[in-house]
Structure formats: structure tokens, C-alpha cells
C-alpha positions as a Markdown table, in Angstrom:
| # | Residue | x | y | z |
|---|---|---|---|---|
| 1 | Unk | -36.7 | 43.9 | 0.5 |
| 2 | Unk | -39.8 | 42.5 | -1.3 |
| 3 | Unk | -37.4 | 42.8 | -4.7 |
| 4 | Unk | -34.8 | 40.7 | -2.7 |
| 5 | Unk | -37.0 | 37.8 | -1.8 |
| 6 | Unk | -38.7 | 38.2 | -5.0 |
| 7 | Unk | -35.1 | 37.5 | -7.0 |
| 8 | Unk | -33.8 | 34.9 | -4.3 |
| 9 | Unk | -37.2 | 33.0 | -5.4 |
| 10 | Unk | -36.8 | 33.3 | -8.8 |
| 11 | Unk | -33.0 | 31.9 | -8.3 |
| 12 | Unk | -34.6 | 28.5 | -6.6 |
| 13 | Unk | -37.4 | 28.0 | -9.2 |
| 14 | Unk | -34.3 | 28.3 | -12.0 |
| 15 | Unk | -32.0 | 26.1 | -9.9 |
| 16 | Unk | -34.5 | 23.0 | -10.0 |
| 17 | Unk | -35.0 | 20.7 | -13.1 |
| 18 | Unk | -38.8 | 20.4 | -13.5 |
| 19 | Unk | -40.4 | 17.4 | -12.5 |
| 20 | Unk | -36.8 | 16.0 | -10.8 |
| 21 | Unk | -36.5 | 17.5 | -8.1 |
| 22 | Unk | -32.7 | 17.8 | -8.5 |
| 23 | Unk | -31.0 | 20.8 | -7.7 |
| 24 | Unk | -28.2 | 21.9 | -10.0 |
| 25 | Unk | -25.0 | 23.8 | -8.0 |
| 26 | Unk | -22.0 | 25.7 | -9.6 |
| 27 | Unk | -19.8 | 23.3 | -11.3 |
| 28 | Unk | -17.0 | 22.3 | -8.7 |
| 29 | Unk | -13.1 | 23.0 | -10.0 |
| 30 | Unk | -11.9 | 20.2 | -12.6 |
| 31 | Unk | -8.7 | 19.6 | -10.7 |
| 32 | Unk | -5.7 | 18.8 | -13.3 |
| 33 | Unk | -2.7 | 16.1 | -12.8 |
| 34 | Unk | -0.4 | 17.1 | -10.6 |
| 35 | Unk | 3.0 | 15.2 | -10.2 |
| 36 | Unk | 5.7 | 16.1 | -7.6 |
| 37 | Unk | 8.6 | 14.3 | -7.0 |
| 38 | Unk | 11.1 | 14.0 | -3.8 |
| 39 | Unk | 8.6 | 15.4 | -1.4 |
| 40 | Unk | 9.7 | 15.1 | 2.7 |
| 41 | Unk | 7.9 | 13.1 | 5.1 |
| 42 | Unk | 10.6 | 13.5 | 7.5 |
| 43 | Unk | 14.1 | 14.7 | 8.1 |
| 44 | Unk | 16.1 | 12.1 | 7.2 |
| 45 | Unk | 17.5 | 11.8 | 3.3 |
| 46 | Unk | 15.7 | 8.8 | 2.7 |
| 47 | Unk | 12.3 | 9.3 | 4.1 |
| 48 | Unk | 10.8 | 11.3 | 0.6 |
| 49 | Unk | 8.0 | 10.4 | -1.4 |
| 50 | Unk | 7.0 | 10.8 | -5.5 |
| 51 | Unk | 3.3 | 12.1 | -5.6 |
| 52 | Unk | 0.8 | 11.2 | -8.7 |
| 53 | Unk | -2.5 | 13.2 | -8.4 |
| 54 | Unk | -4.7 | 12.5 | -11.1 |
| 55 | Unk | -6.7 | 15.0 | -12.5 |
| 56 | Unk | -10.3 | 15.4 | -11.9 |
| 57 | Unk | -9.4 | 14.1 | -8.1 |
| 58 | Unk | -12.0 | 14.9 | -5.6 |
| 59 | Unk | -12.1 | 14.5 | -1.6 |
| 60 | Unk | -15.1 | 11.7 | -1.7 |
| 61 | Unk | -13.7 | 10.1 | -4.7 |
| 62 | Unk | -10.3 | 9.6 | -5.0 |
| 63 | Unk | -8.7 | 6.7 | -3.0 |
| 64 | Unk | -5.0 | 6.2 | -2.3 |
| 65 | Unk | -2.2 | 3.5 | -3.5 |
| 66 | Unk | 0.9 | 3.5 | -1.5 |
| 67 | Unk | 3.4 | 2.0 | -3.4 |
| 68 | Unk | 6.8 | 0.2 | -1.4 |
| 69 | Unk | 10.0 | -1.1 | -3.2 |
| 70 | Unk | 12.3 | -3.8 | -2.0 |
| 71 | Unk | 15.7 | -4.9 | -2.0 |
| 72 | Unk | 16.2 | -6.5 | 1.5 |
| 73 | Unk | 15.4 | -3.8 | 3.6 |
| 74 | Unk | 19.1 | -2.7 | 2.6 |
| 75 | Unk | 18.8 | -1.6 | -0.8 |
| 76 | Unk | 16.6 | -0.4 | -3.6 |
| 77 | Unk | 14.3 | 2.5 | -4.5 |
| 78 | Unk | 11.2 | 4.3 | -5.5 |
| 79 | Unk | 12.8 | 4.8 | -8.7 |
| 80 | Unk | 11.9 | 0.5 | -9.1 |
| 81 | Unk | 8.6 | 0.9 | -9.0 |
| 82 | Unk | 8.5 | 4.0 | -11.9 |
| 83 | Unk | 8.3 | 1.5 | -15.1 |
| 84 | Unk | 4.9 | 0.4 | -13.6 |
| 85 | Unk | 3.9 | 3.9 | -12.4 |
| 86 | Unk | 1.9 | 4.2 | -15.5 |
| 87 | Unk | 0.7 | 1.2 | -15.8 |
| 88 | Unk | -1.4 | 2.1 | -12.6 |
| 89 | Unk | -2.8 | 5.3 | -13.4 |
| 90 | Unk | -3.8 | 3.7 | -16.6 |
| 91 | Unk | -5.7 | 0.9 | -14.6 |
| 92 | Unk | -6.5 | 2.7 | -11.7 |
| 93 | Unk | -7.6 | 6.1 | -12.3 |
| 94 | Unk | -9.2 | 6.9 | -8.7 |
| 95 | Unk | -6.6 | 6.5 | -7.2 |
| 96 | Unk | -3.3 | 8.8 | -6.3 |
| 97 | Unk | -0.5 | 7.1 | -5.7 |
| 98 | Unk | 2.2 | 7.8 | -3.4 |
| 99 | Unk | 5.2 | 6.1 | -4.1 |
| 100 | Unk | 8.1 | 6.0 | -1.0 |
| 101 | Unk | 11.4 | 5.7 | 0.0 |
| 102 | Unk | 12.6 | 4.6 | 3.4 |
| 103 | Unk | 15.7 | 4.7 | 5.5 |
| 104 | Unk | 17.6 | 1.3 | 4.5 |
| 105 | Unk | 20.0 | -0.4 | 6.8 |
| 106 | Unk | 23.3 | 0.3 | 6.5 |
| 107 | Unk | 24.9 | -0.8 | 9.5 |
| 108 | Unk | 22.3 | 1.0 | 11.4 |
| 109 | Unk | 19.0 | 1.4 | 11.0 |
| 110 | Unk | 17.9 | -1.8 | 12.0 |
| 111 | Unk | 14.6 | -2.7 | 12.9 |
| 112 | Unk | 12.0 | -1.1 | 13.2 |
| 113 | Unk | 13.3 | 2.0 | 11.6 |
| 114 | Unk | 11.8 | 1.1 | 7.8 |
| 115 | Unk | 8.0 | 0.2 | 9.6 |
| 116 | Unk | 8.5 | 3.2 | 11.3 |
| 117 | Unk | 9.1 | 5.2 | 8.4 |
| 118 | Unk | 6.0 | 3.8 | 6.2 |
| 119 | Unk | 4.2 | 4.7 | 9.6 |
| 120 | Unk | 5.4 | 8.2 | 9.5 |
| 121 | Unk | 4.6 | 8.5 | 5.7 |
| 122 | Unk | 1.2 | 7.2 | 5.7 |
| 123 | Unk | 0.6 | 9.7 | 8.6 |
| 124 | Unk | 2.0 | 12.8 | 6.1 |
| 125 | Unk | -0.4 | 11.9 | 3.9 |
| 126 | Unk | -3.2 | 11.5 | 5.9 |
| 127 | Unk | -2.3 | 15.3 | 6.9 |
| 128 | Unk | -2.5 | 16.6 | 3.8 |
| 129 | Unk | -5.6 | 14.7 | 2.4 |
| 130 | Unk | -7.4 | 17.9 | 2.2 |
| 131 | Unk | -4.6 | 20.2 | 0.3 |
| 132 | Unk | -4.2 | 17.0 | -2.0 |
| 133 | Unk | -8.6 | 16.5 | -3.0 |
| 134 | Unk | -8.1 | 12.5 | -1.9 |
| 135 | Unk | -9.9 | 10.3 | 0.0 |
| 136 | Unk | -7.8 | 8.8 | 3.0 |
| 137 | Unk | -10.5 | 6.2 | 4.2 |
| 138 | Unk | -9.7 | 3.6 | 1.4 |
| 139 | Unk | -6.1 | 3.1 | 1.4 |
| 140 | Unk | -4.1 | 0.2 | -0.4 |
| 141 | Unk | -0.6 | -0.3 | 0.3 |
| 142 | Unk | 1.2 | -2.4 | -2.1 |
| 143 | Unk | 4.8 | -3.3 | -2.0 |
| 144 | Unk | 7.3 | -6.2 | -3.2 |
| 145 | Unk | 9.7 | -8.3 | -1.5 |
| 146 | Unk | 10.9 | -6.6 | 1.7 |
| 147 | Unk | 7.9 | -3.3 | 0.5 |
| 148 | Unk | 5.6 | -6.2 | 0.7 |
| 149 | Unk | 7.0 | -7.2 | 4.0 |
| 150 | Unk | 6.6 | -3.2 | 5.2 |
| 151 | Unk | 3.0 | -3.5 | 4.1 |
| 152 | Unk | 1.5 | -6.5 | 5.5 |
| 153 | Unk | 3.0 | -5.0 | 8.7 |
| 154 | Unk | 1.7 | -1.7 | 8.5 |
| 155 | Unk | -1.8 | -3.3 | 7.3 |
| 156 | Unk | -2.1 | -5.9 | 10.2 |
| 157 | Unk | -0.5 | -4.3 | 12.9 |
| 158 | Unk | -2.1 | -1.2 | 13.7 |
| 159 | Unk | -5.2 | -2.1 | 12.6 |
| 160 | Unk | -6.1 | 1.2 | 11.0 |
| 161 | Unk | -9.5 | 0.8 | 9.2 |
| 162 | Unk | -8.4 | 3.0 | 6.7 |
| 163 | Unk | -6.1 | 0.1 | 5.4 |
| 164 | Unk | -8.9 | -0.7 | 3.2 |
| 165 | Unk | -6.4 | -4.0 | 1.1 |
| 166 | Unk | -2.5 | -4.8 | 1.0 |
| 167 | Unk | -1.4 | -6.4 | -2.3 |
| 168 | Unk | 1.3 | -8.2 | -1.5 |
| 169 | Unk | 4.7 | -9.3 | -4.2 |
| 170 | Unk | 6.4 | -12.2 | -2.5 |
| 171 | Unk | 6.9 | -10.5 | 1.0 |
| 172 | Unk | 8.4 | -12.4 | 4.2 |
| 173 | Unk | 5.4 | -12.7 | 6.5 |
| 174 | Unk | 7.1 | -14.7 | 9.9 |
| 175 | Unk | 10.2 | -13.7 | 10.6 |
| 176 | Unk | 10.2 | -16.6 | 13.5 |
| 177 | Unk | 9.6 | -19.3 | 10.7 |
| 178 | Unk | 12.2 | -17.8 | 8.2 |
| 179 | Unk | 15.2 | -17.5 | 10.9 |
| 180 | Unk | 14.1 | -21.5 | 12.5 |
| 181 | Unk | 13.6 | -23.5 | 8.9 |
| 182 | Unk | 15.7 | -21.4 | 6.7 |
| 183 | Unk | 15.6 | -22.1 | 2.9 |
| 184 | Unk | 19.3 | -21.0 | 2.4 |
| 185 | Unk | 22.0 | -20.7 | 5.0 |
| 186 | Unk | 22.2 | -16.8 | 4.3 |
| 187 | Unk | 18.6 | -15.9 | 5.7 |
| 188 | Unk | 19.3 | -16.1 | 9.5 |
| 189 | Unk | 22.9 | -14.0 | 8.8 |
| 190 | Unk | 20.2 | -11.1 | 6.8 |
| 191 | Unk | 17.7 | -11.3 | 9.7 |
| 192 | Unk | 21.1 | -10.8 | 12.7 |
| 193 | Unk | 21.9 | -7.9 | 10.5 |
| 194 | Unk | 18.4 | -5.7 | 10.1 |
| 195 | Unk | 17.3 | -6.6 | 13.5 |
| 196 | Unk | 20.5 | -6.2 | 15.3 |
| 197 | Unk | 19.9 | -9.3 | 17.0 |
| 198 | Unk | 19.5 | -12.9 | 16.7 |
| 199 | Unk | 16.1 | -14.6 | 17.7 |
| 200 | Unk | 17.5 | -16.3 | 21.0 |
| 201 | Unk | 18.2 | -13.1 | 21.9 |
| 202 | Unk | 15.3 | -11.0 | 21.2 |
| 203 | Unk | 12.7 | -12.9 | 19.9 |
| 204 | Unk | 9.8 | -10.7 | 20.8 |
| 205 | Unk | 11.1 | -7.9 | 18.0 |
| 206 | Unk | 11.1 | -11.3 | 15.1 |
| 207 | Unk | 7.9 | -11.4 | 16.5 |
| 208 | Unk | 6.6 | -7.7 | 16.5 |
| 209 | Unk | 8.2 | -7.4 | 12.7 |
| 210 | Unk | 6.4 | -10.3 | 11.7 |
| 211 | Unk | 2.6 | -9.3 | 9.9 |
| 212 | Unk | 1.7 | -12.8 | 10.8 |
| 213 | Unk | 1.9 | -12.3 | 14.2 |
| 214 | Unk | -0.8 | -9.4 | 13.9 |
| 215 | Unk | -3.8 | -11.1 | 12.0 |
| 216 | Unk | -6.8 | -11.0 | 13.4 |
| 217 | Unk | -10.5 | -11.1 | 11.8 |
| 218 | Unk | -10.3 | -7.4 | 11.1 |
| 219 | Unk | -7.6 | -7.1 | 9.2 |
| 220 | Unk | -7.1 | -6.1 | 5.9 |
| 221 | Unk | -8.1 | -7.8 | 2.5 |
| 222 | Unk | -5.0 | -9.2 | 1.1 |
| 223 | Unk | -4.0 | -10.1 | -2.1 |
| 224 | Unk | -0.6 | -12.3 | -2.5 |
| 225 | Unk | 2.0 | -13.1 | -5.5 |
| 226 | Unk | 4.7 | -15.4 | -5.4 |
| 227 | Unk | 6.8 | -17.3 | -7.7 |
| 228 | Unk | 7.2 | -21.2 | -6.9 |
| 229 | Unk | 10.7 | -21.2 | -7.7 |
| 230 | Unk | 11.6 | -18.2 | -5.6 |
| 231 | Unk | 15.2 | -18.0 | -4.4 |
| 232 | Unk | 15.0 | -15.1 | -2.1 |
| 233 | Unk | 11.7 | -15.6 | -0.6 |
| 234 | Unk | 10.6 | -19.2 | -0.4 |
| 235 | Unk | 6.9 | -19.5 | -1.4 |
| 236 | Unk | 6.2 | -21.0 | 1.8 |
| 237 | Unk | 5.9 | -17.7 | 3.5 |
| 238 | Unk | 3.1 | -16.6 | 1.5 |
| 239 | Unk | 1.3 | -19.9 | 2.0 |
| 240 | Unk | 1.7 | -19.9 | 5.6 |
| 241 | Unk | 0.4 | -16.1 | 5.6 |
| 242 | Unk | -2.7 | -17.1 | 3.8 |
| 243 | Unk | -3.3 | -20.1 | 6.2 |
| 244 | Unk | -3.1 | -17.5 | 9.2 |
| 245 | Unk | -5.6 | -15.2 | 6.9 |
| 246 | Unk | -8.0 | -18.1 | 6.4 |
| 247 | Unk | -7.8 | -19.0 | 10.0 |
| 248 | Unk | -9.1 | -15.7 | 10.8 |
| 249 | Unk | -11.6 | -15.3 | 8.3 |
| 250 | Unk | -9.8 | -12.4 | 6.3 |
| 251 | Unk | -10.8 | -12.2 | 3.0 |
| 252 | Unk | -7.3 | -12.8 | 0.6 |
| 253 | Unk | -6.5 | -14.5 | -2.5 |
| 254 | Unk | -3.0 | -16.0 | -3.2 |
| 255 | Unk | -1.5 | -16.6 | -7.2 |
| 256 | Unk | 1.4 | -18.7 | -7.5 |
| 257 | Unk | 3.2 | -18.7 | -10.6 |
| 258 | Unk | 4.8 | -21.9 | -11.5 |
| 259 | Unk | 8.4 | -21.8 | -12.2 |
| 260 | Unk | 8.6 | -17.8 | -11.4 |
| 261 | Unk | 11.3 | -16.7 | -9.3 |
| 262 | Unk | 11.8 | -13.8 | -7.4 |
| 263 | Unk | 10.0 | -11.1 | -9.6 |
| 264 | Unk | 8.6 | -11.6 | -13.4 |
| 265 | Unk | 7.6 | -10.1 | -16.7 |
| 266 | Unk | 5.8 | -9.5 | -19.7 |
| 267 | Unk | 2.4 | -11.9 | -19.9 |
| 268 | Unk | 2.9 | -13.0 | -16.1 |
| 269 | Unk | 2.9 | -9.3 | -14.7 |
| 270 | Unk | -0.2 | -8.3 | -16.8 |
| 271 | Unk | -1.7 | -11.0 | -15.3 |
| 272 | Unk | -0.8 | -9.8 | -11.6 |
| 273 | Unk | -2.2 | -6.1 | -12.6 |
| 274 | Unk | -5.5 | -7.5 | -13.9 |
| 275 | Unk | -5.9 | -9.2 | -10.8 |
| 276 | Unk | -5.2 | -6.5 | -8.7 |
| 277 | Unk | -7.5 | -4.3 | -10.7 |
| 278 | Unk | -10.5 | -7.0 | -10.1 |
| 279 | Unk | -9.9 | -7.5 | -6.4 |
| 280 | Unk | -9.7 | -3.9 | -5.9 |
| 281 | Unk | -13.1 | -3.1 | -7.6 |
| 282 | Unk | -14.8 | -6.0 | -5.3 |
| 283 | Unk | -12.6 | -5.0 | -2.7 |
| 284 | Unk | -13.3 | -1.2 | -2.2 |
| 285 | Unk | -17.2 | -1.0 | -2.7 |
């Protein structure tokens, strides 16, 4: 017995660094990259996921970007968001990224079916957080157009204070404002067809599918883009969000590019990801 003491003792005195009081422990498990693609969140077709885990990940350490395409809640795909996949695990290291699909309308689906489904998703990965080495408590949920849109809600609505910041890419923000003072004649006929309804009819779901509606003084940290020539999303959506932000005293900061449209390249977009990259480092302290 004495022997055993005498040997756990000797094991403590080696374990310290003279003088520093720090205790070294076994090395923890250099986790390497993992990538899987296609991964369920749910039953339907549409409701899968691409997973980036980057290597050396750890539980405390690594935060999460969820990443949401557009295309008018009737179209597009994860697959628009891979040419700028590795352009955020260049920037953004810490981070995993989770990159989602969603059930588009198609005749049905109609509102809420695609905020349900980021709901569902962001609750998959929240269960998994353990088998995956990330940290769920500092999510960022990015997304553009209609993603953006999916977002903002998800981020302002259910007020889930692990929604650390939304980075949002021209979303709508007030469905209310976008069906009464249309910019095109179209925009009221898309709203009838992915609510199912018009707003005389049912003006309570424009208003529960419209982030705006949701801000308060807790929500989210928001970063906006927008072209000021934009077609499909008139800039004045992303103004009025950041009015509502201001109002409540939500941190935000909103870039609009002169002359951009709907979407942009080259110089413009590195621009955009140099941004994000700063407001995500004063962001998530």
C-alpha cells in the first residue's frame, strides 16, 4: 500500500511544471476533417443536410454555421452554396458548417413547411453536438434570398440564445409590407402561392412568417447585404429590417452595394466575406 501512495505521489510531483503550477493531462484526440454529404434530418427527400467538420474540432471550441440557399422558397439547393463552401472553412476555421436543404413548394408545401424544416434541422444538430466535438451555444445561421428569409425567422422568432448572429443576403423581412407596396406586380401572386393564401384572408400567417414581426431587444446580431438595384428583393426590405433592429437596440450592420442586383461576384463578394469574418470575431466573444 505504502508502494502505491508512494508511486501515485511521484505521478503528481512529475505532472506539475515547477514553479507554474500548471498541471499537464494526456494529450486529448486531434480530431481529423470529416465531410459527409446527404445526411437525414427528417423523412422527407428534401430535408438532408452536407456536414463540414473541421479537423482539430473540439466540444468548447468549435462553433457552428448553418448555411440556407434560396430560390423563392420554390427552387434551389445546397448544391448553390458549395462554390463558397471553401471559402468559409478557409476564413472560418472554428466553425462546422452545416449546409441544408428544405422541402420547396411545389404546389404544396406552403407555409410554414420550409421554417419548419430549418427548425427541425437545427434541432438534429443540436442532438448530435456531442457525436460531432462542436459547440452548439454559438450558432450563426446564414442564408440568401428566400435562406436569408428562413434565417432571420428562425433567429428572431424563437428566440433561442443559442442563435448567437444571422448574416443575412438580401432576404424578405415583412411579408405584410412586400404583399401591400409591391415593387413588381408578380410579388403578391409569389406570396398567394407559398402561403396558400392571400393577406385579406389570413393575415396573421404574413405576419408570423415575417422575422420583422419577431424583433425584440434580445434578438440576434444581424448582419445584412443587399444590392440597390435588386430586382427580386427590393432593398427596402432590408432597410426597413434594420430600422426595426435599431428600434430595438439589436446590434446589426447593413452594406448596400450600389448598382448590385440580386446576387454578385468577384471583388464585391470578397468584400461581403471579409465583413462577415470581422463581425463574427466582435460578434462571438
Amino acid at each position: 500500500m505504502k508502494i502505491f501512495f508512494h508511486l501515485i505521489f511521484t505521478m503528481s510531483l512529475l505532472s506539475t511544471l515547477p514553479g507554474s503550477g500548471r498541471v499537464y493531462l494526456p494529450e486529448q484526440e486531434i480530431l481529423n476533417q470529416e465531410i459527409y454529404r446527404d445526411v437525414s434530418y427528417g423523412n422527407d427527400p428534401r430535408q438532408k443536410m452536407d456536414i463540414f467538420l473541421p479537423e482539430g474540432r473540439t466540444d468548447s471550441s468549435t462553433n457552428v454555421l448553418v448555411v440556407i440557399h434560396g430560390g423563392g422558397w420554390n427552387s434551389g439547393s445546397k448544391e448553390d452554396f458549395i462554390p463558397y463552401i471553401d471559402s468559409f472553412r478557409k476564413r472560418m476555421p472554428g466553425f462546422a458548417i452545416f449546409n441544408l436543404n428544405y422541402r420547396l413548394y411545389n404546389g404544396s408545401n406552403i407555409f410554414p413547411a420550409q421554417e419548419e424544416d430549418v427548425k427541425l434541422a437545427l434541432k438534429y444538430i443540436t442532438s448530435k453536438a456531442s457525436g460531432f466535438h462542436i459547440n452548439t451555444k454559438k450558432i450563426v445561421l446564414l442564408g440568401a434570398s428566400a435562406g436569408a428569409h428562413l434565417a432571420l425567422l428562425q433567429a428572431y422568432k424563437y428566440k433561442d440564445p443559442s442563435i448567437a448572429a444571422v448574416i443575412d443576403f438580401f432576404g424578405p423581412s415583412d411579408l405584410v409590407a412586400m404583399y401591400e407596396k409591391p415593387w413588381h406586380p408578380f410579388v403578391p401572386h409569389a406570396l398567394e402561392m407559398v402561403t396558400g393564401s392571400t393577406l385579406s384572408k389570413n393575415r396573421d400567417l404574413y405576419k408570423n412568417s415575417s422575422p420583422a414581426t419577431f424583433i425584440n431587444p434580445a434578438s440576434a446580431p444581424t448582419l445584412i447585404f443587399h444590392g440597390s438595384n435588386d430586382p427580386i428583393v427590393d432593398v427596402s426590405q432590408s432597410k426597413l429590417l434594420q430600422k426595426k433592429l435599431d428600434s430595438a437596440g439589436v446590434k446589426n450592420e447593413l452594406v448596400v452595394y450600389p448598382g448590385q442586383r440580386h446576387g454578385w461576384y468577384g471583388n464585391t463578394l470578397s468584400n461581403s466575406f471579409d465583413r462577415i469574418e470581422s463581425f463574427l470575431k466582435a460578434t462571438l466573444k
